[in-house]
PLY file of the C-alpha trace (Angstrom):
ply
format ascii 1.0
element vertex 423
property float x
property float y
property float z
element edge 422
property int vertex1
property int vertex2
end_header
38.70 -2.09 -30.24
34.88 -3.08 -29.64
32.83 -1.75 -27.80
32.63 -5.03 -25.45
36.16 -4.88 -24.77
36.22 -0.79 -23.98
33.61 -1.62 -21.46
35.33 -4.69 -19.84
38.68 -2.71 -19.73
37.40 0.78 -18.70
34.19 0.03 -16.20
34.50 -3.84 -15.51
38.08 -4.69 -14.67
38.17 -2.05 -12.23
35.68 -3.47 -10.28
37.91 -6.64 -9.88
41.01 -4.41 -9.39
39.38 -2.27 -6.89
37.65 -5.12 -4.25
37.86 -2.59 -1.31
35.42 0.17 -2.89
33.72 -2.22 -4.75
32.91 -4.22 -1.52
31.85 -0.42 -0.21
29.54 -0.04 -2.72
27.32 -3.26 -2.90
27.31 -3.16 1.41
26.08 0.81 0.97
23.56 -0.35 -1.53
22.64 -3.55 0.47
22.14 -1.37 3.51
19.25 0.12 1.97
18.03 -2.30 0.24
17.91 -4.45 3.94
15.39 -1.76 5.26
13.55 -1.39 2.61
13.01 -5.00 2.39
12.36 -5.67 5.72
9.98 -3.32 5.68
8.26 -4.43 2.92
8.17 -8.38 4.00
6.13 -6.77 7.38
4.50 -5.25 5.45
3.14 -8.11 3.15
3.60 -11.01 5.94
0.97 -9.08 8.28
-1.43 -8.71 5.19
-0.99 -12.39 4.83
-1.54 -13.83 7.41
-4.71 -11.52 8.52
-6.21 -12.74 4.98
-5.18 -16.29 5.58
-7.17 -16.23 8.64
-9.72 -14.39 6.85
-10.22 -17.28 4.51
-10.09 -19.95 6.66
-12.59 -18.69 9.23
-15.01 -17.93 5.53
-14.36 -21.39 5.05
-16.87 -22.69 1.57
-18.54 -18.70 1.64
-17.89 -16.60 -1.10
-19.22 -12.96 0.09
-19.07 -11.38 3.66
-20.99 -8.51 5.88
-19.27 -6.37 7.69
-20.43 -3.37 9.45
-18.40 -0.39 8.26
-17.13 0.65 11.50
-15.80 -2.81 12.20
-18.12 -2.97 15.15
-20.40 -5.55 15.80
-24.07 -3.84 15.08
-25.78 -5.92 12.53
-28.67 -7.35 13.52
-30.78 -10.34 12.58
-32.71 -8.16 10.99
-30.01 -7.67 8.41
-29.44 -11.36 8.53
-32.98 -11.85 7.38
-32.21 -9.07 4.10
-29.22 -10.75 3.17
-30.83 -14.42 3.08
-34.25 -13.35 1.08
-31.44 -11.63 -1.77
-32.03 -14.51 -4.74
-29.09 -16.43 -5.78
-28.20 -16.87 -1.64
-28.26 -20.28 -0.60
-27.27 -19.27 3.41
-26.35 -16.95 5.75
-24.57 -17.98 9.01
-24.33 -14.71 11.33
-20.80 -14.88 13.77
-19.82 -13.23 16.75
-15.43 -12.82 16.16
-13.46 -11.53 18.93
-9.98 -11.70 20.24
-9.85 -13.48 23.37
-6.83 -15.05 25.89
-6.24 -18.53 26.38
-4.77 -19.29 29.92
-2.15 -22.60 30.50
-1.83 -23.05 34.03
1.80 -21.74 34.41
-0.29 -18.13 33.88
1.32 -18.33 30.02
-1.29 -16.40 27.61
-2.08 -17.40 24.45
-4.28 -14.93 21.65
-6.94 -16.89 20.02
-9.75 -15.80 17.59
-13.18 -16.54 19.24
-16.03 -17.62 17.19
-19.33 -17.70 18.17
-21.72 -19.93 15.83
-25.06 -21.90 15.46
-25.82 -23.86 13.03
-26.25 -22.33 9.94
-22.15 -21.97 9.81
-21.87 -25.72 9.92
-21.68 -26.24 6.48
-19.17 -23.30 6.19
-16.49 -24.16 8.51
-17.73 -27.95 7.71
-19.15 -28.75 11.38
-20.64 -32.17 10.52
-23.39 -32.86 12.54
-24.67 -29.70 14.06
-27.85 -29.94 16.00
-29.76 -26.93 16.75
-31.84 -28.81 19.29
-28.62 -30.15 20.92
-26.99 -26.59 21.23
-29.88 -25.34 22.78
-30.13 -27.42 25.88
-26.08 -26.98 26.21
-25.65 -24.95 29.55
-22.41 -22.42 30.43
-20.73 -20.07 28.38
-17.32 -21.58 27.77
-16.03 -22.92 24.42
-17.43 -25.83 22.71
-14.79 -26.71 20.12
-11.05 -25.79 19.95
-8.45 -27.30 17.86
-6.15 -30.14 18.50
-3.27 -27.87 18.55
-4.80 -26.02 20.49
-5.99 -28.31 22.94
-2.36 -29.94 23.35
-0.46 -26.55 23.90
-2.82 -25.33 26.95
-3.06 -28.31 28.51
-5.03 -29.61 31.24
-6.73 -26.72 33.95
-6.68 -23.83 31.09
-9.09 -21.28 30.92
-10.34 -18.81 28.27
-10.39 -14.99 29.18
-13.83 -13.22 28.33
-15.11 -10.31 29.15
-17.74 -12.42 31.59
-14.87 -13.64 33.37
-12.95 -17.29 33.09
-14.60 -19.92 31.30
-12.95 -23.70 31.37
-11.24 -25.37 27.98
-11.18 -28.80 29.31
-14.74 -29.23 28.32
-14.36 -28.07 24.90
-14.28 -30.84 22.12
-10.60 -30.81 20.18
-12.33 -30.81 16.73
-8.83 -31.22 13.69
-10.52 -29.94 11.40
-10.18 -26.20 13.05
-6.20 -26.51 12.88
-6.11 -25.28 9.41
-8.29 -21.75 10.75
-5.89 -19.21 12.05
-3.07 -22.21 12.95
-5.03 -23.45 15.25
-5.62 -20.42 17.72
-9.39 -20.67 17.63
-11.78 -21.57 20.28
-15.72 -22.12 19.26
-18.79 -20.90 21.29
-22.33 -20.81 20.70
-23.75 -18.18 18.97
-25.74 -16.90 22.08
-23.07 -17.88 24.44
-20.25 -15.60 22.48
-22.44 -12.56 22.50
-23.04 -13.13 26.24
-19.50 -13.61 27.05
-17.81 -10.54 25.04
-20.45 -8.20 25.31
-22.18 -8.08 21.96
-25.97 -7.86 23.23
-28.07 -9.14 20.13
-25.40 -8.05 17.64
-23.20 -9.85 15.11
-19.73 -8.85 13.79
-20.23 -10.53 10.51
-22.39 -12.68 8.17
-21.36 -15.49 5.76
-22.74 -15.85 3.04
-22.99 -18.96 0.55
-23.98 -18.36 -2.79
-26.19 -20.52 -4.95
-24.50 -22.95 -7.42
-24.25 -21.53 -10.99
-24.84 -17.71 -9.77
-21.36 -15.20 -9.83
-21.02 -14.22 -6.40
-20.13 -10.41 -7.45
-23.91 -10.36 -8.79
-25.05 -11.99 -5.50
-22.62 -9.08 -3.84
-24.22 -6.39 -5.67
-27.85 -7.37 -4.66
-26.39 -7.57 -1.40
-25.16 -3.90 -1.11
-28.41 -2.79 -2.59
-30.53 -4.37 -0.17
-28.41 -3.47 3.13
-27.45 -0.03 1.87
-24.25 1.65 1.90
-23.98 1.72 5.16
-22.50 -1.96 6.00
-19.50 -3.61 3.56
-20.23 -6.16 1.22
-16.73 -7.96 0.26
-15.63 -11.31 -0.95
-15.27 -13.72 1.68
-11.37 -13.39 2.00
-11.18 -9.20 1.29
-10.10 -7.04 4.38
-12.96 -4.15 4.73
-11.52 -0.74 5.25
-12.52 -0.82 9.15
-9.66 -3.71 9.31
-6.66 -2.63 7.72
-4.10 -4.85 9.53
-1.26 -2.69 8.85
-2.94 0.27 10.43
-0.36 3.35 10.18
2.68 1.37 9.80
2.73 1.51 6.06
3.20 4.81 5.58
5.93 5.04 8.67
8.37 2.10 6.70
7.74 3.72 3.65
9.08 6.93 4.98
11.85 4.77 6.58
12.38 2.95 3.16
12.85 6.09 1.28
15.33 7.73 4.15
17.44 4.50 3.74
17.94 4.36 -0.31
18.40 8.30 0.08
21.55 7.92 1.82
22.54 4.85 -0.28
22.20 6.79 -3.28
24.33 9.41 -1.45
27.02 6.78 -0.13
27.24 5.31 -3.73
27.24 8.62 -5.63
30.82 9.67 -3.47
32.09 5.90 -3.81
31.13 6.12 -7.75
32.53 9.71 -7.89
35.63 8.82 -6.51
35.99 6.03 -8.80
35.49 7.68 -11.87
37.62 10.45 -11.12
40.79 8.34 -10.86
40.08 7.30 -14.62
40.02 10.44 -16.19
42.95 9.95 -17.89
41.80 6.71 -19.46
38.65 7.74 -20.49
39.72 10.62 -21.96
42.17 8.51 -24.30
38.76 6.28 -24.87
36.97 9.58 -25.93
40.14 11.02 -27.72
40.36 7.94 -30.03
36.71 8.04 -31.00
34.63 6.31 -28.72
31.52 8.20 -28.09
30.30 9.87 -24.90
27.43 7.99 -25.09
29.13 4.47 -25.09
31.07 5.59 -22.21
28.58 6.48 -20.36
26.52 3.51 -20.92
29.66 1.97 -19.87
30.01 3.87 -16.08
25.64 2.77 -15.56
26.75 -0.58 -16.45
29.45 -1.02 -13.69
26.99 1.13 -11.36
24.08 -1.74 -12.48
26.37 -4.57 -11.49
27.12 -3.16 -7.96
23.54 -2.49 -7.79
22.81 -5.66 -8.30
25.31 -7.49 -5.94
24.40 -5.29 -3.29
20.93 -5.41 -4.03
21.30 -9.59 -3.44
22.90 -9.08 -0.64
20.33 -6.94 0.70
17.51 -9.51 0.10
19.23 -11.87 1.47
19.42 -9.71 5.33
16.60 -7.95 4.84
14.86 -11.68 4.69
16.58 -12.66 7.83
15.89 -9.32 9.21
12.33 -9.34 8.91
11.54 -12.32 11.09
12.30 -9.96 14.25
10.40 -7.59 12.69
7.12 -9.55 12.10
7.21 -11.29 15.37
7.88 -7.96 17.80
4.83 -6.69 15.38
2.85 -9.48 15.27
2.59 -9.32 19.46
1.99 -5.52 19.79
-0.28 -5.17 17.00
-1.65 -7.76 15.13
-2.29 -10.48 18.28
-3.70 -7.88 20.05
-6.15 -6.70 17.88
-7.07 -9.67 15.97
-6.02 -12.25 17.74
-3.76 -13.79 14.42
-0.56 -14.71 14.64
1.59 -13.26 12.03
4.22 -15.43 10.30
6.94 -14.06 7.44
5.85 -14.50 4.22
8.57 -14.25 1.63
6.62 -12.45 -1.42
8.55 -13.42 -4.63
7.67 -9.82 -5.69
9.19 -7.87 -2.66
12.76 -9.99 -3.82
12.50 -8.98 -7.36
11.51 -5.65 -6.25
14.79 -5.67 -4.16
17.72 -6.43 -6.14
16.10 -4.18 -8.87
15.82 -1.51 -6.23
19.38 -1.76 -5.69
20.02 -1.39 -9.32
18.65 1.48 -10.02
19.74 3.27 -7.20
23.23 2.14 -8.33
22.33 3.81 -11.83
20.63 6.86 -10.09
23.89 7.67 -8.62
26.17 7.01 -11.25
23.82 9.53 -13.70
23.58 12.38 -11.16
27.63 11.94 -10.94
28.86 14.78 -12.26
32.11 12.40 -13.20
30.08 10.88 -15.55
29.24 14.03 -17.49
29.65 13.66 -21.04
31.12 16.73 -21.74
34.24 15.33 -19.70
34.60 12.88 -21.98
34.24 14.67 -25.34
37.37 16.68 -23.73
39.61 13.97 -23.92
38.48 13.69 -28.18
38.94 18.16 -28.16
42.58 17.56 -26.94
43.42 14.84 -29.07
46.21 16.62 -30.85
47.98 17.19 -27.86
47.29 13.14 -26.94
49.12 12.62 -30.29
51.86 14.62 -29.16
52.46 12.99 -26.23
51.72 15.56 -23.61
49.47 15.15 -20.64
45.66 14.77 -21.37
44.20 14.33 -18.00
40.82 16.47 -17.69
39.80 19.45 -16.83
36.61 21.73 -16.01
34.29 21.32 -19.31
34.65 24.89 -19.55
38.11 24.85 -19.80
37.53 22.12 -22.56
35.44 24.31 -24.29
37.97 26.62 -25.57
40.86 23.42 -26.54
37.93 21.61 -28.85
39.27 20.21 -32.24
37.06 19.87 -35.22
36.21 16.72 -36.39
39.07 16.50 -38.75
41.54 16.14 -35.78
39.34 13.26 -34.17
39.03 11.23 -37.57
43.22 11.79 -38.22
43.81 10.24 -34.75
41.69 7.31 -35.17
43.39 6.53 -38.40
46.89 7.18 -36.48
45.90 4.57 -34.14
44.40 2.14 -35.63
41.28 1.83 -33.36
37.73 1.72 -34.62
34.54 2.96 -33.30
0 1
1 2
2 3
3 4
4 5
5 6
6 7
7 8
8 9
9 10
10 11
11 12
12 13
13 14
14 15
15 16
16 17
17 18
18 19
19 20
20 21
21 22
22 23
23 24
24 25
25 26
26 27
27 28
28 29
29 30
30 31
31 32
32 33
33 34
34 35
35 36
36 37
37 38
38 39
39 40
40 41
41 42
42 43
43 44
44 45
45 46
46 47
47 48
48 49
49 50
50 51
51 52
52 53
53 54
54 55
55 56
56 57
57 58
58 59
59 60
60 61
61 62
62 63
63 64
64 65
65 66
66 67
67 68
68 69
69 70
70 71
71 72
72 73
73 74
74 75
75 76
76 77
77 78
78 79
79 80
80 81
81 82
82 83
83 84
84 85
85 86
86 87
87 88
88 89
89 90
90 91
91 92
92 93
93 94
94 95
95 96
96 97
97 98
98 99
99 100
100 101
101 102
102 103
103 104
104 105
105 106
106 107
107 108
108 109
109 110
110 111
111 112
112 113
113 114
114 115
115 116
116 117
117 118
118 119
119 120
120 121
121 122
122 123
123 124
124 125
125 126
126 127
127 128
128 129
129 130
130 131
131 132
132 133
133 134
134 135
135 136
136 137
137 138
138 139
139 140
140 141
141 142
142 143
143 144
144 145
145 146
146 147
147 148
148 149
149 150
150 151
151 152
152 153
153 154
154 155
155 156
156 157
157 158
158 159
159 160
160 161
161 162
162 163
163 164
164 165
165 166
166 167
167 168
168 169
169 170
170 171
171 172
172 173
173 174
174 175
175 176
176 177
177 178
178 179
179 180
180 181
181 182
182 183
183 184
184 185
185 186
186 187
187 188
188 189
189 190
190 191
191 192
192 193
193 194
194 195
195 196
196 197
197 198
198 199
199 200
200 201
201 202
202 203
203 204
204 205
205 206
206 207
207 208
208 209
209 210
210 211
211 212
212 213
213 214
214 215
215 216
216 217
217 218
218 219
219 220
220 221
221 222
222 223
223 224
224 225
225 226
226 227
227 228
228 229
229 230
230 231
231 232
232 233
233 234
234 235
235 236
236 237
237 238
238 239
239 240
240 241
241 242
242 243
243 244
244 245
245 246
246 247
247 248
248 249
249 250
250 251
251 252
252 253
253 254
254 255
255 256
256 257
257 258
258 259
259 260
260 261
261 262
262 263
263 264
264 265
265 266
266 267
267 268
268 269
269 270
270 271
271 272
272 273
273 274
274 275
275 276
276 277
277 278
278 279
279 280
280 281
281 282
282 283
283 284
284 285
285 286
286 287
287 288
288 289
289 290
290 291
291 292
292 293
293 294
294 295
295 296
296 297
297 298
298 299
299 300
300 301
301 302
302 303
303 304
304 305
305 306
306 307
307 308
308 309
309 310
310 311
311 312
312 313
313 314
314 315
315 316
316 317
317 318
318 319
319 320
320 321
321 322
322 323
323 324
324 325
325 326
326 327
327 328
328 329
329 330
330 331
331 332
332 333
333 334
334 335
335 336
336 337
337 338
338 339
339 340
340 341
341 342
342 343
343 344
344 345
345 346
346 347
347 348
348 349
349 350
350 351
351 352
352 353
353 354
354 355
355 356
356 357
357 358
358 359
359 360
360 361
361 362
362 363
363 364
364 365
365 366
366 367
367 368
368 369
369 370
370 371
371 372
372 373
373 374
374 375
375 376
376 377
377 378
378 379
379 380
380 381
381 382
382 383
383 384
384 385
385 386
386 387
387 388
388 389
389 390
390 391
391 392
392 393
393 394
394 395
395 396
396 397
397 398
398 399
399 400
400 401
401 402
402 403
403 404
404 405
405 406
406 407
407 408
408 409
409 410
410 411
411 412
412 413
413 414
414 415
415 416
416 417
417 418
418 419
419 420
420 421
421 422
């Protein structure tokens, strides 16, 4: 008999013949594969949509200044550093803050605020930009919003500052700022923006447009050395280490993550045990007529593998459907609220993969810790073979008690020759 055949008879064709603990199996693995998943899509959907917003609000710029606190305190001074640094073609200083847009049903709506002049036109690609014009412009309230925007406040809305209300039906609906943040944006003037959320003569961050035919890490390392250490100089769509999105949630679902596999490895390793344990007898007549431990062991991590991976599909699949609860209830507390972005669920081909192999190999983990699986069980069958050839009972016992009933290899090769099997 091959050793394709031993394997489809002894590990295989129980799975078929045994749908209840099978089923038991792939749903324990699947259960912590969900979590794990789910965690991991929040996870990577809040990191993805914070960068998304990240890059469209960089728009054409390649590096960005932060300060490292995250708070707004660089200066035009700084501004002034950063633009005489050769191989930068501009700098466009911004004022970014989270800020409320009002409907007139009292419905609130989180927006990223902007505040600009001029020198961001040709980053976020504001044709026409007059600094003359903006100048004479009286009133704090927005000058640009999106279409979107614009069509889901309505008429009478109002955005919330820290000055107070300031009216959105003056406010131009500009399309091209539906494709920054999905539209939740609302543009001020630079001066107007630090007025109305309290940033004095301060600037959260500054853009910064390289020169054509110069690597932006070189302009980014000129930049670091001429602001010092103590402000970030990143790529245009990097997070600084002030703005980690995620914020202490990672490590929380990865401790959740690893409690959930834990007691699928658990739930599996009695399911597995049991399951093994009822064979005895037939793998012991598998070892007796000269299949190796080994192969037979390979044999029980193969049928663990396949559950794995069943389960581990199955836990993909809910953990995907799971996590768009997730991201939204964490999008509003956290995310909205502090950054004014609305997360979406981004399905990371990576996190699947990483799923259904996750539910593999704690499949496999269980099956090798099961002591059923222990390969001195199985060369007990082969010690006992004489008394297999005799016809008496050769269900296991204890590997000590096979210990003292091993053959030599004499008895193993007479059997195999008895029976007419093969190795």
């Amino acid at each position: 008999m091959s050793s394709l055949s031993a394997l489809r008879i002894l590990h295989l064709r129980p799975i078929v013949r045994q749908p209840l603990r099978s089923t038991l199996a792939a749903v324990a693995v699947a259960a912590g594969v969900t979590l794990t998943v789910a965690s991991a899509l929040l996870l990577s959907s809040i990191n993805h949509s914070f960068l998304a917003e990240l890059r469209s609000l960089g728009g054409s710029s390649s590096v960005r200044v932060v300060g490292a606190s995250g708070e707004a305190w660089l200066s035009e001074a700084t501004v002034a550093k950063v633009t005489s640094v050769p191989g930068v073609r501009s700098a466009a200083p911004t004022v970014q803050a989270v800020a409320l847009a009002e409907r007139p049903d009292g419905r609130k709506i989180y927006l990223v605020a902007v505040g600009v002049d001029c020198r961001a036109a040709s980053i976020l690609h504001l044709e026409g930009c007059n600094s003359g014009v903006l100048s004479q412009i009286h009133g704090n309230g927005p000058l640009l919003v999106s279409t979107s925007l614009k069509h889901e406040v309505g008429s009478g809305a109002a955005v919330l500052t820290d000055a107070g209300r300031e009216p959105l039906d003056a406010a131009a609906a500009l399309p091209a700022l539906d494709r920054v943040n999905r539209g939740r944006i609302a543009v001020f003037s630079l001066q107007a923006a630090q007025h109305v959320f309290s940033r004095g003569h301060r600037y959260d961050a500054i853009y910064v447009q390289t020169a054509r035919g110069v690597d932006p890490s070189v302009v980014r390392a000129r930049i670091q050395r001429t602001v010092g250490s103590v402000d970030d100089v990143l790529p245009a769509g990097a997070v600084a280490p002030s703005e980690a999105p995620a914020g202490p949630l990672a490590p929380l679902l990865g401790f959740v993550g690893v409690i959930a596999l834990g007691l699928s490895v658990l739930l599996v390793y009695n399911i597995s045990s049991l399951s093994l344990a009822e064979r005895r007898k037939d793998l012991a007549i598998a070892g007796a007529v000269g299949f190796e431990s080994r192969r037979l062991r390979l044999g029980a991590l193969t049928e663990a593998s396949s559950l794995g991976a069943v389960g581990g599909v199955i836990g993909v699949i809910a953990g995907s459907i799971l996590a768009h609860p997730l991201v939204d209830a964490a999008s509003s507390v956290a995310l909205e609220q502090g950054a004014g972005v609305r997360a979406v669920v981004y399905l990371s081909p990576g996190v699947l993969l990483a799923g259904v192999l996750i539910g593999m190999m704690t499949s496999i983990l269980a099956a090798w810790i099961d002591p059923a699986c222990d390969k001195g069980r199985y060369r007990c069958g082969a010690a006992r073979s004489r008394s297999a050839g005799r016809g008496h009972d050769i269900s296991l016992r204890p590997a000590d008690d096979c210990s003292r009933d091993r053959r030599d290899e004499r008895d193993r090769s007479e059997l195999r020759r008895g029976a007419g099997w093969s190795t």
